[in-house]
BAFI-3210 file (N, C-alpha, C; in Angstrom, 3 decimals, decimal comma, padded with zeros to 6 digits):
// residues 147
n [1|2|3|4|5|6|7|8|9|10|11|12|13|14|15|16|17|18|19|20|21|22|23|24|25|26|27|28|29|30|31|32|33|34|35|36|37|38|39|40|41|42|43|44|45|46|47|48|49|50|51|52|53|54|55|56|57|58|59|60|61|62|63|64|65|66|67|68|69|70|71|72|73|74|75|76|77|78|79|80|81|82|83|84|85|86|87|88|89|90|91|92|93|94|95|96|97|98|99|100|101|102|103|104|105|106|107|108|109|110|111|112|113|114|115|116|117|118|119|120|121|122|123|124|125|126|127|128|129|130|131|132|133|134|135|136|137|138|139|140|141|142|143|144|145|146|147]
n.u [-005,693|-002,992|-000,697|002,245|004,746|007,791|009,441|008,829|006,004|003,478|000,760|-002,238|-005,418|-008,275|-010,457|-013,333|-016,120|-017,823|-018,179|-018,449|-017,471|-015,244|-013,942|-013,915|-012,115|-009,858|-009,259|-008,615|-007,008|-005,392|-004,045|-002,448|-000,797|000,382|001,815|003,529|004,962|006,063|008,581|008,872|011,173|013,208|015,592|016,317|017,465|017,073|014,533|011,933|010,655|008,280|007,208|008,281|006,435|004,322|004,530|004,654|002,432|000,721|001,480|000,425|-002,149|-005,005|-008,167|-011,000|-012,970|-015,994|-018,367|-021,634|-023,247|-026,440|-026,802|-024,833|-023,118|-020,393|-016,822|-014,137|-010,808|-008,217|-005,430|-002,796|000,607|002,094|003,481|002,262|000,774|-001,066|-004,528|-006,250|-005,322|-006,059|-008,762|-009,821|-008,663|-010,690|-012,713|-012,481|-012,576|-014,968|-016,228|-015,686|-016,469|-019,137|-019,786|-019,487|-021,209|-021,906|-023,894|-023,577|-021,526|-018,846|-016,554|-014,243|-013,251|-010,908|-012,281|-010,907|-009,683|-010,362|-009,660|-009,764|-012,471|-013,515|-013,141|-014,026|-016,714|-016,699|-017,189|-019,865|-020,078|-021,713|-022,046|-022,576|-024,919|-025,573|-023,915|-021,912|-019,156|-016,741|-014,478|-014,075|-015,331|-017,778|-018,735|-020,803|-021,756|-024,136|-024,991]
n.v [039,313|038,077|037,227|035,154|034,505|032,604|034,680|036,610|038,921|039,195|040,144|041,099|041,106|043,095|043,588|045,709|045,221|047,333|049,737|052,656|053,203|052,195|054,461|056,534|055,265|055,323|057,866|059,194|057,299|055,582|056,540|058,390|057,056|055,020|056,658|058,078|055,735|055,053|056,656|059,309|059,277|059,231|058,413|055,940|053,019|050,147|048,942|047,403|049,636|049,131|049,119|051,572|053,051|052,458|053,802|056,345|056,652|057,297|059,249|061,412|060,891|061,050|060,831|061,155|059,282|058,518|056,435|055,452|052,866|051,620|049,147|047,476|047,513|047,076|047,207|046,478|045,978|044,152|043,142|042,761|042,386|042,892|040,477|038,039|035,798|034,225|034,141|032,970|033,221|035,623|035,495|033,395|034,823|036,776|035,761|033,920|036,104|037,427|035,236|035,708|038,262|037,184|035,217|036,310|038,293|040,147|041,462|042,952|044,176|046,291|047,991|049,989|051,292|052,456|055,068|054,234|051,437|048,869|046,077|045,510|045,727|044,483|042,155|042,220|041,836|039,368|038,112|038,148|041,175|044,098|047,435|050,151|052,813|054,399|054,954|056,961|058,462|061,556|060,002|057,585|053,959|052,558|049,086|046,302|043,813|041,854|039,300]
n.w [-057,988|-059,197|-062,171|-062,973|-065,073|-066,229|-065,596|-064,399|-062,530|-064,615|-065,364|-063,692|-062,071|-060,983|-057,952|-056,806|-054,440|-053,940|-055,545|-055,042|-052,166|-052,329|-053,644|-052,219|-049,839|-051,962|-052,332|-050,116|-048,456|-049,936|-052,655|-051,815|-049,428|-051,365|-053,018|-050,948|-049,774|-052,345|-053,619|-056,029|-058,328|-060,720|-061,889|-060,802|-060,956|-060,608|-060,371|-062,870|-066,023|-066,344|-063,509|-063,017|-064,717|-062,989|-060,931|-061,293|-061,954|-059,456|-058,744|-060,191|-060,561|-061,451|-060,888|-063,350|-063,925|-063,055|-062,375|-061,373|-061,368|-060,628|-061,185|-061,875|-059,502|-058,593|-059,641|-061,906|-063,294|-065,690|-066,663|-068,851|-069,661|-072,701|-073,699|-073,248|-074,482|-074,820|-075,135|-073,379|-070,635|-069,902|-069,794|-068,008|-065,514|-065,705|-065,451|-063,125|-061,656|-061,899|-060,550|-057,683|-057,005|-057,262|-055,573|-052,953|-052,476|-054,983|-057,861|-059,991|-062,445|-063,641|-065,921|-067,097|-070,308|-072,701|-075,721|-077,871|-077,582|-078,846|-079,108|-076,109|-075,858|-077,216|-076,320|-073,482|-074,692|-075,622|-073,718|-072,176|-071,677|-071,773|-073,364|-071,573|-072,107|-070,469|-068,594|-069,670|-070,693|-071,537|-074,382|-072,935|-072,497|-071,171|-069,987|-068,690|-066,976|-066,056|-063,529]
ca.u [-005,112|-001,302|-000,131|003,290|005,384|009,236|010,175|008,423|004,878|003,002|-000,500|-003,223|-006,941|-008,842|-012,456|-013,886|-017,488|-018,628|-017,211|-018,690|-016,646|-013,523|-013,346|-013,703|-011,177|-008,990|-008,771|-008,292|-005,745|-004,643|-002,989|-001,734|-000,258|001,552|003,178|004,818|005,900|007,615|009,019|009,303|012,896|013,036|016,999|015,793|017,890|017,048|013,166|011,603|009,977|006,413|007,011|008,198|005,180|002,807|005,115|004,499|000,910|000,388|002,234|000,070|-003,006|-006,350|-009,475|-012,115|-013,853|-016,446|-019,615|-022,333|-024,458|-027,295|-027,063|-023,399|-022,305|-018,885|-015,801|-013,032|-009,772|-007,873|-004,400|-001,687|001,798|002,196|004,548|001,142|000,207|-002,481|-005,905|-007,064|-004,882|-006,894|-010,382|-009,769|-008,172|-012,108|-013,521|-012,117|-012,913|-016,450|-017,200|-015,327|-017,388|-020,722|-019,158|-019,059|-022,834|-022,080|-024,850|-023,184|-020,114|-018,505|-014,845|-014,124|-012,288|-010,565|-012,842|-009,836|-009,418|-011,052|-009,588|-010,425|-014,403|-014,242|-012,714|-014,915|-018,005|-017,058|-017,978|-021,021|-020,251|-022,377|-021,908|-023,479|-024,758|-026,305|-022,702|-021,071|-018,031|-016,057|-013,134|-014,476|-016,439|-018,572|-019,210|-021,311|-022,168|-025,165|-024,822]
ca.v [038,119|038,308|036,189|035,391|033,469|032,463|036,036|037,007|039,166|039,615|040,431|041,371|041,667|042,850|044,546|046,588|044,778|048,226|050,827|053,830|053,202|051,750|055,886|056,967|054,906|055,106|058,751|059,596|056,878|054,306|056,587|059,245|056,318|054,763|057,922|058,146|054,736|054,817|058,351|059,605|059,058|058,855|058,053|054,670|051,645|048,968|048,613|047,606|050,433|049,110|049,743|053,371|054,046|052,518|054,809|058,234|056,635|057,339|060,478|061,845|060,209|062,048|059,538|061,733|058,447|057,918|055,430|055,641|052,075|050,815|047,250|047,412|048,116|046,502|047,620|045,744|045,842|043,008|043,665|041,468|042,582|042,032|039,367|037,400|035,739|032,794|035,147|031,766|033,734|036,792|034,726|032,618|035,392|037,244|034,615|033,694|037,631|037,376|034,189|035,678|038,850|036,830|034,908|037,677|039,065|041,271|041,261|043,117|044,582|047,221|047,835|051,102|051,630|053,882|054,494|053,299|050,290|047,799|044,900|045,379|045,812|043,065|041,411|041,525|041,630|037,905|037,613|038,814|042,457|044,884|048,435|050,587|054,083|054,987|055,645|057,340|059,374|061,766|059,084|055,934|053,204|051,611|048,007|045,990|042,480|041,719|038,247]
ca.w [-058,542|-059,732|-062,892|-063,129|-065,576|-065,543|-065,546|-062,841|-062,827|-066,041|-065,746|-062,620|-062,044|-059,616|-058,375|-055,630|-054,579|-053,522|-056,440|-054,313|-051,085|-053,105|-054,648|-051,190|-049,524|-052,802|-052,565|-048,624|-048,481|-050,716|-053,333|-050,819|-048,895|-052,273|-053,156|-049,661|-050,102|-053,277|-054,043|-057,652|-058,625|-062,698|-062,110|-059,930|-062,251|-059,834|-061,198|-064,424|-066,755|-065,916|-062,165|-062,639|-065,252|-062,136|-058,986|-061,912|-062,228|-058,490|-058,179|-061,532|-060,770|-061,721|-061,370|-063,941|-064,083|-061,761|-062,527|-060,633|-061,644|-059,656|-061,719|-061,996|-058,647|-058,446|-060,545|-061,981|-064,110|-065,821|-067,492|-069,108|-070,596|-074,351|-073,763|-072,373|-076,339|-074,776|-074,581|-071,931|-069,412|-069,306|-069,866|-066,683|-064,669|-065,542|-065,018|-061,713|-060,441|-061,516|-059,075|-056,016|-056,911|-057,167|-053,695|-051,902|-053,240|-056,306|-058,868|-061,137|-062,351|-064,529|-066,689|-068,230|-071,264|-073,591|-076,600|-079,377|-077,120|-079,496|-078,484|-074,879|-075,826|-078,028|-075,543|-072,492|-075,124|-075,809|-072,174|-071,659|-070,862|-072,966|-073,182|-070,858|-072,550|-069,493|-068,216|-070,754|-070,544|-072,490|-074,077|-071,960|-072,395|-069,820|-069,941|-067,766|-066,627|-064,647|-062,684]
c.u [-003,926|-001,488|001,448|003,740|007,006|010,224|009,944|006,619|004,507|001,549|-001,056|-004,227|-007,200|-009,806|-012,630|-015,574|-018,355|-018,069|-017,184|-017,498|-015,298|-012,862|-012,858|-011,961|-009,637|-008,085|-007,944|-006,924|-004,636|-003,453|-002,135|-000,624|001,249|002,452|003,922|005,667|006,448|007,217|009,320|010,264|012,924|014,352|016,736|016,487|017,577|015,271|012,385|010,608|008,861|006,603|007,454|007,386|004,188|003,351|004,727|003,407|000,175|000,631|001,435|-001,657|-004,522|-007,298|-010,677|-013,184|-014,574|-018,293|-020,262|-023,523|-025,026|-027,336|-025,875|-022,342|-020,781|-017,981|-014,412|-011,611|-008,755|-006,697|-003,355|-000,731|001,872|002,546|003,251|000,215|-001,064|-003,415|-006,239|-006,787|-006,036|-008,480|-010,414|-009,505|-009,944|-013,037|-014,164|-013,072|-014,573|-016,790|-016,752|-015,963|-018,586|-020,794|-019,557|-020,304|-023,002|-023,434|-024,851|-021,840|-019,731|-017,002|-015,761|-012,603|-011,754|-011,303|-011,922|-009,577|-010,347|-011,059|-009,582|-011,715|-014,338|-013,987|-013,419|-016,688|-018,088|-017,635|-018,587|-021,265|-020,838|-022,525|-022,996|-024,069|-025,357|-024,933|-021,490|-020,203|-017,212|-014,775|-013,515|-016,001|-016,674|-018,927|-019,374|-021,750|-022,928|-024,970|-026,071]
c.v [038,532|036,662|036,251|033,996|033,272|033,173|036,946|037,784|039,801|039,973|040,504|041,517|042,076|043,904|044,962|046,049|046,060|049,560|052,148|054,079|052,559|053,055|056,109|056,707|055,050|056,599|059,508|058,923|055,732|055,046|057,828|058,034|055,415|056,110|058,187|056,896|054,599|056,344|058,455|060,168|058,152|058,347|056,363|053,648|050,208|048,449|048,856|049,242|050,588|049,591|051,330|053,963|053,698|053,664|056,095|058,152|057,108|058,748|061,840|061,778|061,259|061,060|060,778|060,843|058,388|057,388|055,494|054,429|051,395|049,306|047,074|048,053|048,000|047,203|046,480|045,860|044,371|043,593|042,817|042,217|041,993|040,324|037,347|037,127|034,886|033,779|034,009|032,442|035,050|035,883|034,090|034,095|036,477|036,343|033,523|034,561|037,431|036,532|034,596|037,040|038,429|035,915|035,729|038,755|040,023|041,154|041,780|043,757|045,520|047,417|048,946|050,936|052,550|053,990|054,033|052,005|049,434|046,805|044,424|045,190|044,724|041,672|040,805|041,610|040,118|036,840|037,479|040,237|043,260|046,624|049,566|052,381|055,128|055,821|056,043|058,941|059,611|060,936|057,908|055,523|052,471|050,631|047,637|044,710|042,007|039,893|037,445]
c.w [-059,406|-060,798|-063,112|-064,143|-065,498|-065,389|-064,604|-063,194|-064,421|-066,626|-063,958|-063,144|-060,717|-059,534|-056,834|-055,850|-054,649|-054,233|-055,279|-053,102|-051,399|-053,051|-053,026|-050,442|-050,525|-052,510|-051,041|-048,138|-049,437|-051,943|-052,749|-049,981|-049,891|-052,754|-051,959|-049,517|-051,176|-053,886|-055,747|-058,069|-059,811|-062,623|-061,605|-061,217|-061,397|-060,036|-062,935|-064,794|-066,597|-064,637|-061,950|-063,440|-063,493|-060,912|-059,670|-061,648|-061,046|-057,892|-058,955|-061,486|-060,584|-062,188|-061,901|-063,667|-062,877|-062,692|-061,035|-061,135|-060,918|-060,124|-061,510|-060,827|-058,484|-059,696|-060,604|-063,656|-064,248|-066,676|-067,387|-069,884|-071,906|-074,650|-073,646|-073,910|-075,783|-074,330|-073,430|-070,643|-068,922|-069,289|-068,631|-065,700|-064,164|-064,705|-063,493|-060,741|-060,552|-060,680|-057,714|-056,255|-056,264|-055,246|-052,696|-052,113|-053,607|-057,043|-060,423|-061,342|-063,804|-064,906|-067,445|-068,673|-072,235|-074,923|-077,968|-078,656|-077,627|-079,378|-077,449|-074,840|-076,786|-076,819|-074,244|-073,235|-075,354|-074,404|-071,615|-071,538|-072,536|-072,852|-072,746|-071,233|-071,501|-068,704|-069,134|-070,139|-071,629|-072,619|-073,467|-072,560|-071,041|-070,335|-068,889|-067,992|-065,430|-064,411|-062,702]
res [x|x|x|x|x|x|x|x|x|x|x|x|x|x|x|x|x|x|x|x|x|x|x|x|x|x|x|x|x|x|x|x|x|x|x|x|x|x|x|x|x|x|x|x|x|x|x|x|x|x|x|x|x|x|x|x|x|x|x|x|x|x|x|x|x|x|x|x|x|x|x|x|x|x|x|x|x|x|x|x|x|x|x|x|x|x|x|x|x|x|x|x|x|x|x|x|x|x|x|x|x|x|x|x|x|x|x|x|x|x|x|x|x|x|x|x|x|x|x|x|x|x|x|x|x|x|x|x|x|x|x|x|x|x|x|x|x|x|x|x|x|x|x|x|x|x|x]
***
């Protein structure tokens, strides 16, 4: 799910029903495939700042994280540009992903975070999601939301 306002994109979410076979597929081709499509060219003036942190992010990219939860099978990320002041935007945009999760027969779901990210864990704690110590990682938090 893409948000855009009259400047053009300004926030995404989005979730893998099946985390396990997301990594798989993520790693064999999805970010081998974006680094051949956009080459890492720091001179590039024809794209914003965010799109050449996400083309380094791909070129750079080292997934440590890996969750392994039998309640919390699904995975998902939600992210909005500063510029993005109404919190409703990100609350709906969750909100949304969890029912085309539960649609689609999730039961549960998981978001990792950085542990100084405070206002991300307060953030999906006003949601339901409750921190998972079962999946703990050095630096990350695990939160989880069973369905």
């Amino acid at each position: 799910m893409v948000v855009e306002d009259d400047n053009g994109i300004v926030g995404y979410a989005g979730a893998a029903p099946d985390y396990k076979k997301f990594r798989v597929k993520q790693d064999l081709a999805w970010i081998p495939e974006m680094c051949a499509k956009y080459s890492l060219d720091e001179n590039r003036k024809d794209i914003s700042k965010y799109a050449k942190e996400s083309i380094e992010y791909f070129h750079t990219f080292k997934d440590e994280v890996y969750v392994s939860s039998p309640t919390h099978p699904s995975s998902m990320i939600c992210s909005l540009l500063p510029s993005v002041l109404d919190q409703s935007v990100s609350k709906r945009l969750v909100t949304c992903l969890l029912a085309a999760l539960r649609a689609n027969g999730s039961f549960g779901v998981h978001v990792v975070m950085n542990t100084n990210d405070s206002y991300t864990h307060a953030f999906y704690g006003k949601l339901g999601f409750v921190e998972n110590t079962h999946e703990a990682i050095k630096g990350k938090i695990v939160m989880g939301r069973t369905f």
